[in-house]
C-alpha positions in Angstrom: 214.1 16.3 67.5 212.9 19.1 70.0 209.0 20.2 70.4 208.5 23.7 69.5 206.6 26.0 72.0 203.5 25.2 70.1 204.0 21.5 70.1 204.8 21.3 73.5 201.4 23.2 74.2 199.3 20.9 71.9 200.9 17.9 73.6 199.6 19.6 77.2 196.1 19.8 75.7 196.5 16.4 74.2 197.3 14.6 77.6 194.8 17.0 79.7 191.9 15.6 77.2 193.3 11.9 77.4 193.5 12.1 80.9 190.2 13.5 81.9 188.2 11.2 79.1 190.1 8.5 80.4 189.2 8.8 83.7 185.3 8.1 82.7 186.3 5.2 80.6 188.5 3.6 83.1 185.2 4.2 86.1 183.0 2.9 83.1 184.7 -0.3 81.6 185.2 -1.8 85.3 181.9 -4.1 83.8 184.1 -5.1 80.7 181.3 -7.1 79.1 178.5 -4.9 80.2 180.7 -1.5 78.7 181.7 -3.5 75.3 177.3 -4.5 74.4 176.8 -1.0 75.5 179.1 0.4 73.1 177.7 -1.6 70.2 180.4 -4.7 69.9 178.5 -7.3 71.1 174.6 -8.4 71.0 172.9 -7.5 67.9 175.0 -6.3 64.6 175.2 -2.9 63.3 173.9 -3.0 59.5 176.4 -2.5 56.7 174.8 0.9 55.9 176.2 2.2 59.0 179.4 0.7 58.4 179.5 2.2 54.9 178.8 5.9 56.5 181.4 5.5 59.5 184.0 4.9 56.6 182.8 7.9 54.5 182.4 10.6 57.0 186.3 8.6 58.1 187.6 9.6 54.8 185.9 12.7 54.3 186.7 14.2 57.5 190.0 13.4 57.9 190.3 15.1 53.7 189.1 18.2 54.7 191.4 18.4 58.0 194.2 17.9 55.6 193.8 21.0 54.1 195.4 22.5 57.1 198.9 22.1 57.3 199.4 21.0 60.8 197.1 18.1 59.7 199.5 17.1 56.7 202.5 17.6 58.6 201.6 15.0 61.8 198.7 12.7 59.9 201.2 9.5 59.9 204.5 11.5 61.6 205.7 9.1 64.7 205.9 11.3 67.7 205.1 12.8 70.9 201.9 14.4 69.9 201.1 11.0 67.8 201.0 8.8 71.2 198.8 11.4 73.2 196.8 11.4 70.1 196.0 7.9 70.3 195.4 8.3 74.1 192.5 10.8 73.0 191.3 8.8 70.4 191.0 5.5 72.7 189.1 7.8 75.3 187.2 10.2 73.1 185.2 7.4 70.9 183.5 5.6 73.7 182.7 9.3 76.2 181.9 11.5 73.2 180.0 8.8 71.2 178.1 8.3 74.9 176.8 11.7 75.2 176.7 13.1 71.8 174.8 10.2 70.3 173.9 8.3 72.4 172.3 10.4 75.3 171.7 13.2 73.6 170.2 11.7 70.2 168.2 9.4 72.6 167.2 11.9 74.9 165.6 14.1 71.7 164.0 11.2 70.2 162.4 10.7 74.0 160.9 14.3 73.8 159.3 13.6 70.3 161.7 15.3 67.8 162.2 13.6 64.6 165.4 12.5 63.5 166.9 15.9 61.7 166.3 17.7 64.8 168.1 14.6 66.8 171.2 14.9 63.8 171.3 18.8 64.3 171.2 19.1 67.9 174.2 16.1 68.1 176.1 18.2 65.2 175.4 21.7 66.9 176.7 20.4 70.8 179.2 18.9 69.7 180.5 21.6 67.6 180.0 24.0 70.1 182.2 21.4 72.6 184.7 21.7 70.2 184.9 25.8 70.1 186.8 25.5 73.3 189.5 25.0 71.0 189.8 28.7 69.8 190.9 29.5 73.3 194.1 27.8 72.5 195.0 30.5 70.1 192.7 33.5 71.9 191.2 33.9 69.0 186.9 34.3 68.4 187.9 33.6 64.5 189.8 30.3 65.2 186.5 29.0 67.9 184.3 29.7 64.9 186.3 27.8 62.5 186.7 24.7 65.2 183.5 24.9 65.5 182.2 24.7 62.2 184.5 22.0 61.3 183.2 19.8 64.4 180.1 20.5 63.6 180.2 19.2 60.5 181.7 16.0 62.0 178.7 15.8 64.5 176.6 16.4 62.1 178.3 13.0 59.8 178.6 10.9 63.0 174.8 11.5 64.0 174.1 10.8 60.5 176.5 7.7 61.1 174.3 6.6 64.5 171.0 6.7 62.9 172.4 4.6 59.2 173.7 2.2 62.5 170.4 1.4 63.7 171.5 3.4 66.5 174.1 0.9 67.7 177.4 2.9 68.7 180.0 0.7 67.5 180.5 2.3 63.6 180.5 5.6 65.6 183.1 4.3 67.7 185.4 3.3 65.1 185.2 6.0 62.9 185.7 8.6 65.7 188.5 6.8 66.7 190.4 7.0 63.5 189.1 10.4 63.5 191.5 11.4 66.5 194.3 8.8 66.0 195.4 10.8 62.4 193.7 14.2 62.4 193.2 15.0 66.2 197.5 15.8 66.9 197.3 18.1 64.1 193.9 19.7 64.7 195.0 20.7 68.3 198.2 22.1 67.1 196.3 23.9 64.2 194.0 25.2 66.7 197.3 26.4 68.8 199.1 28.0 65.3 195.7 29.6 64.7 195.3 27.8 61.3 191.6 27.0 61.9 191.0 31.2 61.8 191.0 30.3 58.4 187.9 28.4 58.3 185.8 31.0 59.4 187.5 33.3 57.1 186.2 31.0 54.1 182.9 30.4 55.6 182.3 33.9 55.7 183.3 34.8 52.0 181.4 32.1 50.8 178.2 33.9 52.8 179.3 36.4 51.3 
């Protein structure tokens, strides 16, 4: 079956992320055992409270992205943007898990802050990160609604880091699921301007 014009711009954005995430994993992982304690599966175990949260903000992510029809549409569908989705999703759990939790949750804890400001710093950035993805429609509303939504995620994989004992690994995991069923039809959402409606709802329910 032939990609529509908005498929075929999603699967761009797809390989472009895989590409350039996978670049830093491929430089990283050269030190395979070094790269796999780092990221939390070997050395000491993550507790089972961590595990537990990975696999609820997992399922409760991945819900709430359903409600956008892109999401429905590609969650299990074989294709094109299903294989660069699991390219991202290989890439994106080890880089983003590295600097949004990792470093940056580290890094606040180092200057003193206590662990909400650590969880709401990881959730803002990395919502913020995610904004970029209004450009793909042009549209302020869709940026807001990407990033709300990412935010949110941060916000439940910081949560995730800290239930962890601030080992990566149930971070790793979940984000990767994350991406390899919601991330295709997230990006093609974003392109089809179906996250506008986010920030639509978040601003009635301000209202």
């Amino acid at each position: 079956m032939a990609m529509s014009r908005e498929e075929k711009k999603a699967a761009i954005i797809l390989a472009a992320i895989a590409a350039t995430e996978g670049l830093w994993v491929v430089v990283n992982a050269r030190d395979s055992r070094r790269f796999i304690a780092y990221m939390g599966f070997s050395g000491p175990s993550a507790p089972l409270a961590g595990w537990i949260v990975a696999a609820l903000v997992f399922a409760g992510f991945t819900g709430l992205a359903m409600r956008l029809p892109s999401v429905r549409a590609n969650l299990v569908r074989p294709s094109v943007l299903k294989l660069l989705g699991l390219g991202v999703a290989i890439t994106a759990c080890f880089l983003e898990e590295v600097v949004f939790r990792k470093l940056l949750m580290d890094g606040v804890q180092r200057a003193g802050h206590p662990v909400v400001i650590q969880v709401l710093a990881s959730g803002l950035l990395f919502g913020a990160a995610h904004g970029v993805w209004g450009a793909f429609r042009g549209s302020v509303a869709a940026a807001v609604g990407a990033t709300v939504a990412t935010g949110l995620l941060g916000v439940g994989l910081a949560v995730t880091y800290v239930a962890s004992a601030r080992i990566l690994a149930p971070c790793v995991v979940s984000h990767f699921l994350i991406n390899a069923f919601a991330e295709p039809g997230l990006v093609l959402a974003a392109v089809r301007g179906e996250m506008g409606g986010i920030a639509r709802r978040s601003r009635l329910r301000a209202g």
